[in-house]
C-alpha positions as CSV (number, residue, x, y, z in Angstrom):
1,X,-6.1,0.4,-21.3
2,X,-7.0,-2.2,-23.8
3,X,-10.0,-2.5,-25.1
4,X,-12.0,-5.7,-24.2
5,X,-14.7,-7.3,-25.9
6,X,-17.2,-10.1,-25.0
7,X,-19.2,-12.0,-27.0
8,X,-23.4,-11.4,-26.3
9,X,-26.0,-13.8,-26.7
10,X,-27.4,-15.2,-30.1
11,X,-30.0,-17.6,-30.6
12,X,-30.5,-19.0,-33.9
13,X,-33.9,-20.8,-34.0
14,X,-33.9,-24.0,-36.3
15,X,-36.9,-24.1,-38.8
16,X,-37.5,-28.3,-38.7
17,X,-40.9,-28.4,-40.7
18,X,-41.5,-27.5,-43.7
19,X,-44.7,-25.3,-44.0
20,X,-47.4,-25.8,-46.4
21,X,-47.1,-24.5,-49.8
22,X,-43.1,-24.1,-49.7
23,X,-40.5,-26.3,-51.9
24,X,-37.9,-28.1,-50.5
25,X,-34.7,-28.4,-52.8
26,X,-32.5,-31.5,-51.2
27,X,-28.4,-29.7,-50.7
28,X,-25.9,-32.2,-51.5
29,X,-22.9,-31.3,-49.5
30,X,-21.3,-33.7,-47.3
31,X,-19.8,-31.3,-45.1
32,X,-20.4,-27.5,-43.9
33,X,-18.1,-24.6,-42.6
34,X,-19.3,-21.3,-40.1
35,X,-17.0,-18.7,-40.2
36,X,-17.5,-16.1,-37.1
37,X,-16.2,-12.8,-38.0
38,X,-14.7,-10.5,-35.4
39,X,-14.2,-13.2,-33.3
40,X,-11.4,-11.6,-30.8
41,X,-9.7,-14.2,-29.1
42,X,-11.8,-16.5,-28.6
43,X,-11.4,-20.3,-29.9
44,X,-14.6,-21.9,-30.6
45,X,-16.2,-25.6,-30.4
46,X,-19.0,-27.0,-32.4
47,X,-21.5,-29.5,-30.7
48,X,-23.9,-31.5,-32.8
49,X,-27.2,-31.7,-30.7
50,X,-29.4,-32.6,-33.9
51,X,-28.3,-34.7,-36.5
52,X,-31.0,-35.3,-39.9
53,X,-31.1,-33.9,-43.5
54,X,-30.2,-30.5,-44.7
55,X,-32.9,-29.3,-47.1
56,X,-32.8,-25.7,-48.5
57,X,-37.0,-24.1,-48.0
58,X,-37.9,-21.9,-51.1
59,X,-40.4,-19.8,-49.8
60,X,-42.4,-17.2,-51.9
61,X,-40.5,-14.3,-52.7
62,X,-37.6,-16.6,-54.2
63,X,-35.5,-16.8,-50.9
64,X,-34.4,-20.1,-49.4
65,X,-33.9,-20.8,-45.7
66,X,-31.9,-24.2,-44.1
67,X,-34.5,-26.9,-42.6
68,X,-33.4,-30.0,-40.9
69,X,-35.6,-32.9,-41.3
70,X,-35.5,-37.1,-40.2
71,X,-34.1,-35.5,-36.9
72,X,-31.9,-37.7,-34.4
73,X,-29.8,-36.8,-31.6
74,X,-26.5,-35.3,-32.3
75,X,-23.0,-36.5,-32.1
76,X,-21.8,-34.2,-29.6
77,X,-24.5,-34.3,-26.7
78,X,-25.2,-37.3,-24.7
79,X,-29.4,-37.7,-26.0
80,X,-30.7,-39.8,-23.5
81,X,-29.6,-37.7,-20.3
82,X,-30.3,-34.6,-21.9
83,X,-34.1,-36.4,-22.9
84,X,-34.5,-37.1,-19.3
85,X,-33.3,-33.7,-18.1
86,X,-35.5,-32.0,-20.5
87,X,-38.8,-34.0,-19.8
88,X,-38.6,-32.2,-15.9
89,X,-39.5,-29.1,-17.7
90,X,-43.1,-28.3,-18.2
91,X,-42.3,-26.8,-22.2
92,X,-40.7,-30.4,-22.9
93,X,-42.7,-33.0,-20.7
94,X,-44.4,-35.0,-23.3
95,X,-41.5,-34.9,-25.7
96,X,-39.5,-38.6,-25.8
97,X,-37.5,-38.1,-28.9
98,X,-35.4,-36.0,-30.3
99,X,-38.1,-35.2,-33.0
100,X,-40.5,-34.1,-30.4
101,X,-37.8,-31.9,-28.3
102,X,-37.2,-30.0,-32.1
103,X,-40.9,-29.8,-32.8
104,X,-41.1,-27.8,-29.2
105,X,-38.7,-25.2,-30.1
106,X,-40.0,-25.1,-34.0
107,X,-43.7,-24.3,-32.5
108,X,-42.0,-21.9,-30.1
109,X,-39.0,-20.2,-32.6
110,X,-39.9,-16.7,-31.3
111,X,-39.8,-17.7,-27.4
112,X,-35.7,-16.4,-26.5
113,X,-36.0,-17.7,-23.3
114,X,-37.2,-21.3,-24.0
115,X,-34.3,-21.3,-26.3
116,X,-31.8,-20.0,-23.9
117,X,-33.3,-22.8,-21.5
118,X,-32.9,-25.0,-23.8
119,X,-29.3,-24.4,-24.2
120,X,-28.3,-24.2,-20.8
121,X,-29.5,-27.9,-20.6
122,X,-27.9,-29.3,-23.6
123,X,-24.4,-27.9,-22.3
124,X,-24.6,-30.0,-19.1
125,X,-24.7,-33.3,-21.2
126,X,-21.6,-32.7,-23.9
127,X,-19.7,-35.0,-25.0
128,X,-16.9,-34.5,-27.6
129,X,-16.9,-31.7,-29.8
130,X,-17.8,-33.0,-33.2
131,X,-16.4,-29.9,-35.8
132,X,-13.2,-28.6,-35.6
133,X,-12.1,-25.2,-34.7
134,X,-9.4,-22.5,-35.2
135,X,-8.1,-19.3,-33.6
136,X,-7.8,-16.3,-36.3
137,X,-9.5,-13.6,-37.4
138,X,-12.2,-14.8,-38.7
139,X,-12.5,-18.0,-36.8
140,X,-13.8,-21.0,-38.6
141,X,-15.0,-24.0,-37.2
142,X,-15.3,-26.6,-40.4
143,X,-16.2,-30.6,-41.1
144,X,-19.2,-29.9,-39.7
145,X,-22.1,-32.4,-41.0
146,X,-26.0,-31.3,-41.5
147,X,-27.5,-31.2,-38.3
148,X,-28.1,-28.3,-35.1
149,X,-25.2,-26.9,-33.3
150,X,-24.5,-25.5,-30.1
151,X,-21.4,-23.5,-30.5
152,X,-19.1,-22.3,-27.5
153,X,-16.0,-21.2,-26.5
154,X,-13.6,-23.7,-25.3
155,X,-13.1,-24.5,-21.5
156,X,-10.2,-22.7,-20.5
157,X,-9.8,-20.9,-23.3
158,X,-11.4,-17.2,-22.0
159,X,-8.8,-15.3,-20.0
160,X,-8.4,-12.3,-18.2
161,X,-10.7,-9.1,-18.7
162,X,-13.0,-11.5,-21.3
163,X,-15.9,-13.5,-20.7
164,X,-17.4,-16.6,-22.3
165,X,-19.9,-16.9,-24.9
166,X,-23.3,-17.2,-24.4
167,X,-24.2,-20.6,-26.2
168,X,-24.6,-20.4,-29.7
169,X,-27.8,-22.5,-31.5
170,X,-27.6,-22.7,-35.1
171,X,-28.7,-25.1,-37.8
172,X,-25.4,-25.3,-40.1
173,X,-24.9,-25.1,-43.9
174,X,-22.3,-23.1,-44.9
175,X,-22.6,-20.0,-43.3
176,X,-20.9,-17.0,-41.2
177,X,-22.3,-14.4,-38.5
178,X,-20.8,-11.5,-37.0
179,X,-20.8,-11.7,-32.9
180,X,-21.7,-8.6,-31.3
181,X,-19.8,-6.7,-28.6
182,X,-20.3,-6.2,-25.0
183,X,-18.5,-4.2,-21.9
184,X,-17.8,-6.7,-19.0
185,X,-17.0,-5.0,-15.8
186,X,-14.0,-2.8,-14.8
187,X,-12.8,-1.4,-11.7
188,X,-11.1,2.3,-10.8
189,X,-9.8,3.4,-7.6
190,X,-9.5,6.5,-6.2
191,X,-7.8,8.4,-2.8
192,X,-9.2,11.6,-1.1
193,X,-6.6,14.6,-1.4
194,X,-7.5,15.9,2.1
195,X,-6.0,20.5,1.2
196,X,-9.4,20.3,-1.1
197,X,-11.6,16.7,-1.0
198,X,-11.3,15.9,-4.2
199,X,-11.2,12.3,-5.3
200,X,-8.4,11.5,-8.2
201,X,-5.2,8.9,-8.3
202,X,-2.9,10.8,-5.6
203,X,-2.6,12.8,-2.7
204,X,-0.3,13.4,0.5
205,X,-1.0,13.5,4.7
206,X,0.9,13.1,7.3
207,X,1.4,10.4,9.3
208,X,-1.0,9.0,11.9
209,X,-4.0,10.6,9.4
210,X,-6.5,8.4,8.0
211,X,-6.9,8.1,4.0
212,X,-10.0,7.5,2.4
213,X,-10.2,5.1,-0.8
214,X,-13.1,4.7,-3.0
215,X,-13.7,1.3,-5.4
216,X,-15.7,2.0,-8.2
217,X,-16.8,-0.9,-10.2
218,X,-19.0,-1.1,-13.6
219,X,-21.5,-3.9,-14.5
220,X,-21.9,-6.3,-17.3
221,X,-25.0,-5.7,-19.7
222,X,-25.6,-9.1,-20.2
223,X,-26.1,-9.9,-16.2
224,X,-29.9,-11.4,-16.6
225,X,-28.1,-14.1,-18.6
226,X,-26.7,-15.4,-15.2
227,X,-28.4,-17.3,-12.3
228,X,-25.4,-16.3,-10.1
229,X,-23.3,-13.4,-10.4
230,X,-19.8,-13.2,-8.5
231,X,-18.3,-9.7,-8.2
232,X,-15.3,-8.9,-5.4
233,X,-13.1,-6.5,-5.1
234,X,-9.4,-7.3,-4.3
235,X,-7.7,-4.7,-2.6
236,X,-3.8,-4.4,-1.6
237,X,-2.4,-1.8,0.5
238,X,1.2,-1.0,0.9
239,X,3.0,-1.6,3.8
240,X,2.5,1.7,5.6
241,X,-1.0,1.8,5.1
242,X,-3.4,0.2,7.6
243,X,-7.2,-1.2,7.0
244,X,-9.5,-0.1,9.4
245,X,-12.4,-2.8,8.0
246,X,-14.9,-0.5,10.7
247,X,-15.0,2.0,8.0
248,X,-16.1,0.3,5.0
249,X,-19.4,1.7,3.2
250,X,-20.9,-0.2,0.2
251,X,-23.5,1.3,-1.9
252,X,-25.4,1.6,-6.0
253,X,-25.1,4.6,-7.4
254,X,-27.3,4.9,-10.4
255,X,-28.0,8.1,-12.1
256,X,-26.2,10.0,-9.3
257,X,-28.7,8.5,-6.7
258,X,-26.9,6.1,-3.6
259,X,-28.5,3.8,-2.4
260,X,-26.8,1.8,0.6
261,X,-26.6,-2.0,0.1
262,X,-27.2,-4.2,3.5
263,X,-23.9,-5.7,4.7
264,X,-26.0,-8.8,4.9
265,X,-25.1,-8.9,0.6
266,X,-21.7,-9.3,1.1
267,X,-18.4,-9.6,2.9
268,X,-15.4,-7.9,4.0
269,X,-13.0,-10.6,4.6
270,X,-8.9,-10.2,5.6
271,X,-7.7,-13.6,6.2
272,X,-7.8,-17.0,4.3
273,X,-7.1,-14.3,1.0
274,X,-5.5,-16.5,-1.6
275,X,-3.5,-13.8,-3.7
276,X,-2.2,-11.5,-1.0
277,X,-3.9,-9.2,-1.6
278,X,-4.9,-6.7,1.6
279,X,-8.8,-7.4,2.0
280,X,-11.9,-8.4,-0.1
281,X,-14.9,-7.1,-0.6
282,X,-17.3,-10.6,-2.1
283,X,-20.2,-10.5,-3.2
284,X,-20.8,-14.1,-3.7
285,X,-24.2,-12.9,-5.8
286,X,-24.5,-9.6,-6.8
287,X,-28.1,-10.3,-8.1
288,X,-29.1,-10.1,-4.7
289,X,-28.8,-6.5,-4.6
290,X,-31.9,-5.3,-5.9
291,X,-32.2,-2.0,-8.4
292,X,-29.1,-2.9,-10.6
293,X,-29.1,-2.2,-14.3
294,X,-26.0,-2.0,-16.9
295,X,-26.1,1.5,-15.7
296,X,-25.0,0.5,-12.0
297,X,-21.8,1.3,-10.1
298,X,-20.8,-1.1,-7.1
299,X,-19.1,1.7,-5.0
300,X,-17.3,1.0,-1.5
301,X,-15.3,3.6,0.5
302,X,-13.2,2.9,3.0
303,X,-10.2,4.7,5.3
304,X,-6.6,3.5,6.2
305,X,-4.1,4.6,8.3
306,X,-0.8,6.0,7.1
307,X,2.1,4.4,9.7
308,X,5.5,4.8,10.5
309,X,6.3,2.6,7.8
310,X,5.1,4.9,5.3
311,X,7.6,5.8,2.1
312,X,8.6,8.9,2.4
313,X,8.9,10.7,-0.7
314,X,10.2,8.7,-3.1
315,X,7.4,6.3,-5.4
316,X,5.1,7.0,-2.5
317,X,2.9,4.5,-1.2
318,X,0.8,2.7,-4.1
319,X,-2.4,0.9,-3.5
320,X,-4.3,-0.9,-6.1
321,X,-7.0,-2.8,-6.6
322,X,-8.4,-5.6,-9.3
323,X,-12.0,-7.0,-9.5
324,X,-12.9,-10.8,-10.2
325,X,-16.2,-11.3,-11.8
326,X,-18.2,-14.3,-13.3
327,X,-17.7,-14.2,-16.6
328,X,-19.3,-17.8,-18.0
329,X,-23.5,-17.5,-18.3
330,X,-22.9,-21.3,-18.5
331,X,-20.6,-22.0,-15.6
332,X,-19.0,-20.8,-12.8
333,X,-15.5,-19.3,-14.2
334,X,-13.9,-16.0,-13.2
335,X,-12.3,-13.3,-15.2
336,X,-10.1,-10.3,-13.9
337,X,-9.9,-6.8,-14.4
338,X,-6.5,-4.8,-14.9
339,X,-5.6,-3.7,-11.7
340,X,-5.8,0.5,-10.8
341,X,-3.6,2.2,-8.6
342,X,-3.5,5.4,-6.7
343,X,-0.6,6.5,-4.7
344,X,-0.7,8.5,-1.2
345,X,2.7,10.5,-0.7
346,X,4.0,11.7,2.7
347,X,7.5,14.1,3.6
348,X,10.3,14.4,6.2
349,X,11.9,17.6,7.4
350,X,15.4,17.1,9.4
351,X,16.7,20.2,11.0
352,X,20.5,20.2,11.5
353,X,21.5,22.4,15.1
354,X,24.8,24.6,14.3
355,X,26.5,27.5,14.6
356,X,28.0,30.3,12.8
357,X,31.3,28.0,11.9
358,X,29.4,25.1,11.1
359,X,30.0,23.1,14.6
360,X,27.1,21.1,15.5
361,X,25.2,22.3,18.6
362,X,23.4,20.5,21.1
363,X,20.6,21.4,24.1
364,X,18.4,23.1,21.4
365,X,14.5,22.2,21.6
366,X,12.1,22.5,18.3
367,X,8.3,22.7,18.0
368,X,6.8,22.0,14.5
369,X,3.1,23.6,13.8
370,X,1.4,23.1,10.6
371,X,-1.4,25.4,9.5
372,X,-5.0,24.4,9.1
373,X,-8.1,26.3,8.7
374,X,-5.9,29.5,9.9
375,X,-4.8,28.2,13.2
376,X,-1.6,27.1,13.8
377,X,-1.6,23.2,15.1
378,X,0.9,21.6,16.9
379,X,2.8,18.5,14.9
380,X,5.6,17.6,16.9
381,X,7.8,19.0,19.9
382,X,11.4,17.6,20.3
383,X,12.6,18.9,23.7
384,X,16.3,19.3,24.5
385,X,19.3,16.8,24.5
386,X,22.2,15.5,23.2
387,X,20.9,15.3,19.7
388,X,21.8,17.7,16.9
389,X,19.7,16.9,14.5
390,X,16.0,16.9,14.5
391,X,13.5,14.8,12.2
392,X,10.0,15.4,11.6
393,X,8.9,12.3,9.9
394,X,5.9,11.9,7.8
395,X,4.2,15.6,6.9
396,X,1.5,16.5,4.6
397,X,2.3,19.0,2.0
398,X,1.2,23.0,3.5
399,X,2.6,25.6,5.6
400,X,4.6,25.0,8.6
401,X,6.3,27.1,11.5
402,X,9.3,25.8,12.9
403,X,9.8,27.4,16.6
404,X,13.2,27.1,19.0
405,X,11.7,26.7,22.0
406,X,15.5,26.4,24.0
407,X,18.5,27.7,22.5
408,X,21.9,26.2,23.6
409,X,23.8,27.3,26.2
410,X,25.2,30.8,25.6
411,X,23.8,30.9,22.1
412,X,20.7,33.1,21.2
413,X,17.0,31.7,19.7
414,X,16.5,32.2,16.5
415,X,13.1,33.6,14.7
416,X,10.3,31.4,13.6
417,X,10.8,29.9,10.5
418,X,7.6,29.9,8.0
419,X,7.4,28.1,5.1
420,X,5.1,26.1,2.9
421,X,6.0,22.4,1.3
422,X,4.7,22.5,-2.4
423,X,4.7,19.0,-4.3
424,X,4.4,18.7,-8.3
425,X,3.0,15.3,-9.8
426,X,3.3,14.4,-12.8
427,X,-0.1,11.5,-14.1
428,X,0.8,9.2,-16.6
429,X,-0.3,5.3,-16.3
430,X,1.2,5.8,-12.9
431,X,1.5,8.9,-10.6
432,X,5.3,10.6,-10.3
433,X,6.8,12.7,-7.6
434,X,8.6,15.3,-10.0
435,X,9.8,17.8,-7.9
436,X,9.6,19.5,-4.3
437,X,9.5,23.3,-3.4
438,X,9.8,25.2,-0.5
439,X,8.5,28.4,-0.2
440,X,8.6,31.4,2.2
441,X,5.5,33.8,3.0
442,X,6.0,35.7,0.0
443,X,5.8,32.8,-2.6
444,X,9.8,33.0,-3.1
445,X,11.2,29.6,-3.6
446,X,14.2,28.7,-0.8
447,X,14.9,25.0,-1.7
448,X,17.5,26.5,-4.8
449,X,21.1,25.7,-4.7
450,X,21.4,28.8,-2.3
451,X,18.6,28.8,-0.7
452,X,17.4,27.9,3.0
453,X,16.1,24.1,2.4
454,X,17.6,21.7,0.3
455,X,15.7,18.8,-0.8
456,X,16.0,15.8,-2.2
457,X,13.4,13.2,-4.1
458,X,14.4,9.8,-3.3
459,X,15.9,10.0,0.8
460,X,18.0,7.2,2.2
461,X,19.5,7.2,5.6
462,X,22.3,9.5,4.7
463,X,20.4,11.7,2.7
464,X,16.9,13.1,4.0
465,X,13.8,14.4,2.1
466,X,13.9,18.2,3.2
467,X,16.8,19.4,5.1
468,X,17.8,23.1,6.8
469,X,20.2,24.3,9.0
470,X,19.2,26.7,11.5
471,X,22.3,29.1,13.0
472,X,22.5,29.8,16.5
473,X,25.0,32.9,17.4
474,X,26.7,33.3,20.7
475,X,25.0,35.7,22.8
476,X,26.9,39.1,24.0
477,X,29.1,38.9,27.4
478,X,28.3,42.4,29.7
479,X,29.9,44.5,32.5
480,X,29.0,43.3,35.6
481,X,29.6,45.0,39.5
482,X,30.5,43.2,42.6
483,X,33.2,41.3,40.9
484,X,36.9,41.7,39.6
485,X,36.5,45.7,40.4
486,X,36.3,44.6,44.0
487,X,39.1,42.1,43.7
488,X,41.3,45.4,42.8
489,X,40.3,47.5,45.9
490,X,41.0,44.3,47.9
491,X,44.5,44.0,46.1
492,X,45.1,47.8,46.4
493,X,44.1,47.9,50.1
494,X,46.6,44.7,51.0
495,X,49.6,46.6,49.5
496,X,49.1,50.2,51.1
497,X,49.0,47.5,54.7
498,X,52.6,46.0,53.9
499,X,53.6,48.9,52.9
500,X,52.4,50.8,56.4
501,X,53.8,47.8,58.1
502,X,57.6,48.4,56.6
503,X,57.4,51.9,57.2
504,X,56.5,51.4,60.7
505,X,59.5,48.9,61.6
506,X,62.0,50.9,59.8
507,X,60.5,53.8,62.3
508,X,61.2,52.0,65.4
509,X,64.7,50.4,64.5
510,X,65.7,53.8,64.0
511,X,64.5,54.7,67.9
């Protein structure tokens, strides 16, 4: 995943009177340039706030420092609304000049969080940006004249997994500063493998079994900068999964400890979604939760159903998930995370009824068990009809005992059938089905060319997931008494009668 880097706060407090003692040597430019190195992708504006003289402060040890002096409001802020917005605050209620407001944050240059009021204030009453700017690495915003900027990024500009710059004050000669770095939030997911519990980005179960999903998503370390903070997670299903919103658990885990957050914090909404996605999970201001640190993970589990409509085989069923967050200290912007993906996986087994020369048979019956915790449990019975063929949609990967429980007509049962369904992924960016075995109870692999099962990755409707053909032979026909020997001794006794009865009329002709 690419790396993504946001731009923290830095607050560079304007020296605007010259202390006792110092020298002030006059700078003659008419124009200034600040080059920001490292600055991503960010395009920056320039705001004049103050406007006065440039002056260079030789101080002591032979070092010189930029002061403004004959300060009047800037170019780039609207002074009078920003006076009266300023004079509501109890730092800046005497002040009714521009001189005074910059006297309040020279007496106070070490308070940060005057300075970041201060800031917050001056961007609600902008007006045109009064430098220039350009995208590039580095960025440099030039044609600025003497004065005190406020420097941010431009609206509209941030996008995606990025998040805007916390206002920049700084009092401008020519000049450049390197932006530090910070994480914004991401977001993983994760599905339960049921044969073990483990949590990682696959597993398979059967049909009708519930799933469990678990959202994990990181915090910002610059979330004290906001007054508001956003955070929901955007969830999408595939078509045979189904949400059951009853289940949904939210909690912080920090340092390994959970602690359960109130569902009074946030909401678990499935309808009026505007990208399609499955559900949401909104917090519409995650400072409410209490105990959170740049530490923190936002954590929610939650189960859905796999259905009828589940892939079988195949690219599974994927479910993702992306996670908007505020991502303007200033404003009320969003950014997005990549999306994360896990995939759930589910098999079919058709039986095909024959006999020994490969006629198809009908009236057979077939139970299906499937072995968990060493009892053998009942999956699906198919009882006898006109069908030939037998599907048993939607099976977890394990060991499974086929049973006849009725034979055809004048055919023999055949012997349970054991065998165990063995899947191999393969975990990339994405999660692969690469190949399916089935196995007999000694380990022996029957799904070759030869073998009992054959199998086949991507099923359609004329070619199934995992098929076998069981062989019914005729059963033996026996001796039986009370019939065709009877039917002789009847025949036998007829003929010695006629032949009596000749005999006897010959006899008496003869007389």
């Amino acid at each position: 995943m690419k790396q993504i880097k946001k731009i923290c706060l830095f607050f560079f407090i304007a020296i605007f009177m010259v202390p006792m003692g110092a020298k002030a040597l006059a700078e003659e430019n008419d124009t200034y340039t600040i080059t920001i190195q490292n600055a991503g992708n960010h395009t920056y504006e320039a705001y004049q706030i103050f406007s006065g003289r440039l002056d260079m402060l030789e101080v002591n040890d032979g070092t010189s420092t930029p002061v403004l002096t004959d300060i009047l409001w800037g170019e780039g802020v609207n002074g009078a609304q920003l006076l009266q917005a300023l004079q509501k605050q109890a730092e800046f209620v005497n002040c009714n000049s521009a001189a005074d407001v910059s006297k309040v944050l020279s007496d106070k240059n070490t308070n940060e969080q005057l300075a970041k009021k201060f800031a917050k204030l001056a961007g609600q009453h902008l007006k045109n940006p009064t430098g220039t700017f350009s995208s590039g690495k580095p960025s440099t915003i030039s044609n600025l004249k003497a004065g005190y900027y406020l420097i941010k990024d431009q609206e509209g500009s941030v996008q995606g997994h990025e998040a805007y710059t916390d206002f920049v004050l700084r009092v401008v000669k020519n000049t450049q500063f390197t932006p530090k770095t910070t994480k914004v939030p991401s977001v993983s997911k994760k599905v339960k493998e049921n044969s073990n519990q483990s949590w990682g980005k696959r597993a398979d179960d059967s049909i009708g079994s519930a799933v469990s999903f678990q959202l994990i998503g990181t915090l910002p370390d610059h979330l004290e900068n906001y007054e508001t903070y956003q955070y929901v997670f955007h969830d999408t299903l595939s078509k045979g999964m189904e949400f059951q919103p009853d289940t949904v658990r939210v909690y912080v885990k920090n340092d390994g400890t959970d602690t359960e957050v109130a569902k009074a914090n946030y909401q678990v909404l499935t309808t009026g979604l505007s990208d399609s996605c499955t559900f949401e999970i909104r917090f519409d201001n995650l400072k409410q939760v209490s105990g959170l640190d740049s530490g923190s993970q936002i954590v929610v589990e939650y189960a859905a159903t796999l259905t009828e409509d589940a892939v079988i085989a195949g690219a599974g069923n994927p479910n993702e998930v992306y996670l908007e967050f505020s991502n303007n200290p200033n404003g009320a912007q969003t950014g997005k995370t990549p999306k994360d993906q896990v995939v759930v996986f589910t098999y079919e087994l058709v039986v095909n009824k024959k006999d020994e020369k490969d006629h198809v048979l009908s009236g057979a019956a077939f139970s299906l068990y499937q072995k968990k915790e060493s009892q053998w449990t009942l999956v699906k019975s198919i009882e006898a009809g006109e069908t030939t063929s037998f599907r048993f949609k939607g099976l977890d990967a394990g060991q499974y005992k086929l049973v006849e429980t009725k034979a055809p007509a004048g055919y023999n049962k055949v012997e349970d059938l054991i065998f165990t369904i063995r899947a191999v992924y393969e975990e990339r960016q994405e999660v692969l089905l690469k190949s399916i075995q089935i196995v007999d109870e000694e380990g022996r692999d029957i799904s070759t060319s030869d073998g009992i099962f054959r199998v086949n990755l991507r099923p359609d409707p004329n070619n199934h997931n995992i098929v076998t053909d069981v062989i019914n032979k005729k059963g033996s026909t026996l001796p039986q008494t009370g019939g065709r020997g009877t039917k002789g001794l009847y025949a036998v006794g007829g003929l010695l009668i006629v032949v009596a009865l000749i005999g006897f009329i010959k006899k008496r002709k003869h007389k």
